[in-house]
N, C-alpha and C positions, 0 to 999 in steps of 0.2 A: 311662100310665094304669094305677092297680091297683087290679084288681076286687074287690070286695065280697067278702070270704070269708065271713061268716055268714052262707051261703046254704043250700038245701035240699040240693044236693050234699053239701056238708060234711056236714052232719045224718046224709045216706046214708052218709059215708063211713066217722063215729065211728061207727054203725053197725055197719058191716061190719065193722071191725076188732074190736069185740066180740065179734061172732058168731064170728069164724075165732080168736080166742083160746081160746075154747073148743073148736073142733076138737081133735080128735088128730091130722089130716092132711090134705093137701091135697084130698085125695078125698074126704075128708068134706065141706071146706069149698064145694070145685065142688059136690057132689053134686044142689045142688039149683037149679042157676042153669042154664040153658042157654049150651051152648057156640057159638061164634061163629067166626069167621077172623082176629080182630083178631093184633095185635104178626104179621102176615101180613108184613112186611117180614124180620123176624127169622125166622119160621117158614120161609116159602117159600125164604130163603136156607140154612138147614140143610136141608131135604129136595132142596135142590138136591145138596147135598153128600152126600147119603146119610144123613140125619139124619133119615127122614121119623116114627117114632115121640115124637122131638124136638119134631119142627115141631105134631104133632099137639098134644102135653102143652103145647108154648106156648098153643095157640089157647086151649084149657082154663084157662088161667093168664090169659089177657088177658079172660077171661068173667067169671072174679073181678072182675076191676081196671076192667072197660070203661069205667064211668061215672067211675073216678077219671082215668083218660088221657085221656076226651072232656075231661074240662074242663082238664084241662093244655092239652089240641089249643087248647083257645079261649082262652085264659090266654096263652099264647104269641103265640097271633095278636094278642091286644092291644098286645104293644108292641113292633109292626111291620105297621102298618095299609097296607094297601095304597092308600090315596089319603095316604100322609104323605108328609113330604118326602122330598130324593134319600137319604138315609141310611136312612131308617126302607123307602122304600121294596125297598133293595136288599139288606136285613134280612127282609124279607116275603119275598121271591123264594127265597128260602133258604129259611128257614121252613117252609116253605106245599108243600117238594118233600117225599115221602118220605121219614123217614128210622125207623131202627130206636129211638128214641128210649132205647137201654140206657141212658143214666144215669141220666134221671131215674126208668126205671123201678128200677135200682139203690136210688133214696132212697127209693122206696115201698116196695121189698120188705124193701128192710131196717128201715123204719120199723116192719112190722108183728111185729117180736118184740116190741114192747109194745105200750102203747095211748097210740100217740101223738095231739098234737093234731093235725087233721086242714089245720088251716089253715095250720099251720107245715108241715108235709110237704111240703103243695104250691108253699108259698114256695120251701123247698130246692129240688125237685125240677126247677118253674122254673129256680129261678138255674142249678144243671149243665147244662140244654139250653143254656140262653144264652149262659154260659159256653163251651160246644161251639161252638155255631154262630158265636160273635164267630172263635173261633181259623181256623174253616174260611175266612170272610172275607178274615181277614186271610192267611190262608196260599195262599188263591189268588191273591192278587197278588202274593205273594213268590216263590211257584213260576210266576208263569203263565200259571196253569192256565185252562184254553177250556169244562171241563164238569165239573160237580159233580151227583152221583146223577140222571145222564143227561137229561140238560140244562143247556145253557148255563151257565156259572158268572157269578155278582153280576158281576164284571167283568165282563166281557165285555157283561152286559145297562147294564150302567149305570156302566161306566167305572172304573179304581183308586180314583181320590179317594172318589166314593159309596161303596162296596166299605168303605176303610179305613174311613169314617166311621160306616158300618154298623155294622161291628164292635166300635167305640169305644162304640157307641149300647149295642148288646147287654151290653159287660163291664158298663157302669154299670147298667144296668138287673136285671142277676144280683147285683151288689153291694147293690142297692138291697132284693131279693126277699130275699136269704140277710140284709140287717141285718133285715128287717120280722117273722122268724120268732121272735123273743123271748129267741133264744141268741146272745149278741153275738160269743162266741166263733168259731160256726161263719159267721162274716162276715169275722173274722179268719184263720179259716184257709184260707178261701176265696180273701184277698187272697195268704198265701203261697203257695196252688198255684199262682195266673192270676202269679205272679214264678218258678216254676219252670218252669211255663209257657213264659214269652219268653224265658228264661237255655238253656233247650232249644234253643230256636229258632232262636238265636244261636249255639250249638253247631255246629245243623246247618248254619247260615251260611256260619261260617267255611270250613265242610268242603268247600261246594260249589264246585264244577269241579274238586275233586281227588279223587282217592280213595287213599283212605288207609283199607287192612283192618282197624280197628280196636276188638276186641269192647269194652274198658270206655267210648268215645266213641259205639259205638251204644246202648249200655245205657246212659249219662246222657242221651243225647237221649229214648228212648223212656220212661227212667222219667221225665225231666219231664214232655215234651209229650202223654202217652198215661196214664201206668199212675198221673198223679197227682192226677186228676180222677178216676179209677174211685176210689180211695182216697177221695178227699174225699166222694165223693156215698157211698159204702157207709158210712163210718165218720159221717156227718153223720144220718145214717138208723137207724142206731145211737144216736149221740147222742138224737135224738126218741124212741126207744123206751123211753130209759133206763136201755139197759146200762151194766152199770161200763165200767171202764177197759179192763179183759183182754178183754169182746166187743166193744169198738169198736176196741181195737187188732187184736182177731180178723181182724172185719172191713173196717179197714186192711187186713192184709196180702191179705187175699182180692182189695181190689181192684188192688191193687196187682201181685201176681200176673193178674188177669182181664185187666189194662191192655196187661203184657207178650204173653199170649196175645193179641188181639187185636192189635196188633199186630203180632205174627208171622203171624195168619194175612191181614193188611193185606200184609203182604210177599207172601207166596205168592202171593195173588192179581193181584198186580202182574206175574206172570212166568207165572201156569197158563194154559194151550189151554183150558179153559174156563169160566172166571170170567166174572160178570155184576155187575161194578161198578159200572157208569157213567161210568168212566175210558177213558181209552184204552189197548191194551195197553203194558207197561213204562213208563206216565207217573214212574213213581220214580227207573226207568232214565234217564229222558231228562233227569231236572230234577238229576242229579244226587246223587242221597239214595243213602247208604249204609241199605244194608238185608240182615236177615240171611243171605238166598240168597247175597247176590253172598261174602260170608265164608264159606260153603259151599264156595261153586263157587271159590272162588279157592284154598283148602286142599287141595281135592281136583284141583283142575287148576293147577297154579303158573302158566302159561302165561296165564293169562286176565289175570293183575294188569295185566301193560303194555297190554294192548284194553281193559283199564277205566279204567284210568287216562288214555288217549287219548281215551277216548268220554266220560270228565267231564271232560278240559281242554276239550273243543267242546262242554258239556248245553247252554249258553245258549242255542249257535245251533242243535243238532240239531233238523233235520227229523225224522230218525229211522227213517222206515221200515224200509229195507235195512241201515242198520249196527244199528239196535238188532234187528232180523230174526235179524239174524247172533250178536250175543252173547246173545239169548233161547237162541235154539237149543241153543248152547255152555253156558249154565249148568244148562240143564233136563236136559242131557245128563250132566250130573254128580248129579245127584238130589239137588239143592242144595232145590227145590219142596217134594218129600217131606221130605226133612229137615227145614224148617222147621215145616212142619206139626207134624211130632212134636215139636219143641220146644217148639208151643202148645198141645200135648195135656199134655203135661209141668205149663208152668204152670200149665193149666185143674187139672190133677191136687192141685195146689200149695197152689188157692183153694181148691178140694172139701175138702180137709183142714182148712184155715183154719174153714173152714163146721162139719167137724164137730164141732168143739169147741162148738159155740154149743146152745144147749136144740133140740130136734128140735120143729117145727112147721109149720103151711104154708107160713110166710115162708122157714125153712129149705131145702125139700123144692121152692121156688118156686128162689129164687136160684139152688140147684143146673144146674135145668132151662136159666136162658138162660145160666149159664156153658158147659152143654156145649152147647146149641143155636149161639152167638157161636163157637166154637170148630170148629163144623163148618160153619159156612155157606161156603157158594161163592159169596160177592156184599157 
């Protein structure tokens, strides 16, 4: 089903994109809307982290946008109705759970350096959620995985086969939103990220139940499967605003950076005392996944490579508790944790730059905020 965009939304949305281009800055632009709790997924997970003047400036930023992310919220729910079949409905279950929805907030923020059309935005903005959640689908039955953003995961509720089919439903359905936006290009380039995507994927495949410390194989996995969706949706958000060449490549490399931070601090949180995931602790550890920590921990302790390397010849079958108990311990103990962090601070650092090349404005001064909020959260 795709919803009617020349609706009263829209009308609000080309709207407010008017008004805030005329701003000088964000503060002007808030100034007169009341603030609210919203992007509360994102926010609460930076002030968990110590990011609490962060978490606040998101709320601020989602008061902006509120009426454009409610109708993404329902825009989404359409095409994964909860009384459809076993695909759509184990598409819904995903869905419909919490999530920080950064990408497509990504294509909105970056759509507002110009005065995009409002209907195409939303198309984009769709397709990157979809995009996202098809991959989580499908990567939980690759890995496993028993719970996704603390509860149950699609499998689990409704079996692998629903699960894949889900996610099949979801890619098509983002392919279908990113052709209906009037830029055929950015349909096209959507299809080569969702192929660097699975070449990622395949990567990580290969890798698993061995381990092999290997920095340019963890950095082709994560710049497929992570930092080339953050690209796609910034630089497609771009594309709708109008920039030339040089701010959508800007904005490329911003997300492309934000993908690796994120990421990295994906890592961390697989290993810190106290993270609020919805995972279980070390699920990265157990499934196998090479992730920055353990490259850390293993430089700084040589001793750890042969226990890693035993604990991913057995990830398939680890139960886990007590051996993965044992090598948490041993890698945190190296400040492998910390470390990574500041490497996602780095890249956060990386985008910020990226960013300020581009005209200074609320969309600017916005994007800023959940790169370093994404950067700090503990969850």
């Amino acid at each position: 089903m795709v919803l009617d965009t020349r609706t009263e939304p829209t009308v609000r949305l080309t709207s407010r994109i008017r008004d805030v281009a005329r701003a000088r800055s964000l503060d002007d632009a808030l100034s007169a809307r009341p603030d609210d709790d919203a992007l509360r997924h994102l926010g609460e997970a930076a002030a968990r982290g110590g990011a609490a003047p962060l978490a606040t400036r998101l709320g601020a930023i989602r008061s902006w946008l509120v009426a454009d992310l409610a109708d993404l919220e329902a825009d989404l729910a359409s095409h994964a109705p909860a009384g459809g079949d076993l695909a759509e409905r184990a598409a819904n279950h995903l869905l419909t759970l919490p999530g920080k929805r950064i990408r497509p907030l990504c294509v909105v923020l970056a759509s507002r350096f110009g005065d995009a059309d409002a209907a195409a935005v939303r198309d984009v903005a769709v397709a990157a959620e979809l995009t996202h959640a098809a991959t989580l689908l499908h990567d939980d039955v690759i890995d496993v995985a028993t719970s996704r953003r603390g509860a149950p995961a699609a499998n689990v509720v409704f079996g692998n086969t629903a699960s894949v089919l889900g996610g099949d439903h979801l890619l098509i359905a983002a392919l279908r939103r990113a052709g209906g936006a009037g830029r055929p290009e950015l349909m096209v380039e959507l299809i080569d990220t969702i192929g660097d995507m699975v070449a990622a994927e395949a990567v990580q495949l290969a890798n698993r139940a061995r381990f092999v410390p290997d920095e340019a194989s963890y950095h082709a996995v994560v710049r497929g499967k992570t930092a080339a969706l953050f690209r796609w949706a910034l630089r497609a958000g771009g594309a709708l605003a109008g920039l030339d060449a040089d701010g959508c490549d800007a904005l490329g490399r911003a997300g492309t950076a934000l993908g690796f931070a994120f990421q990295l601090v994906d890592d961390a949180l697989d290993l810190a005392e106290d993270a609020v995931t919805g995972k279980d602790l070390a699920a990265d550890l157990r499934e196998g996944k090479l992730t920055w920590p353990l490259l850390v921990a293993c430089e700084r302790d040589p001793g750890l490579r042969a226990a890693l390397e035993e604990a991913f010849h057995d990830s398939l079958s680890l139960e886990g508790a007590e051996i993965s108990a044992e090598l948490v311990t041993r890698i945190r103990a190296t400040g492998a944790v910390e470390a990574t962090r500041e490497r996602a601070r780095a890249f956060a650092r990386a985008a910020q730059i990226e960013l300020a090349t581009l005209p200074a404005c609320p969309a600017r001064e916005a994007l800023q905020a959940v790169i370093g909020a994404a950067v700090s959260r503990n969850g």
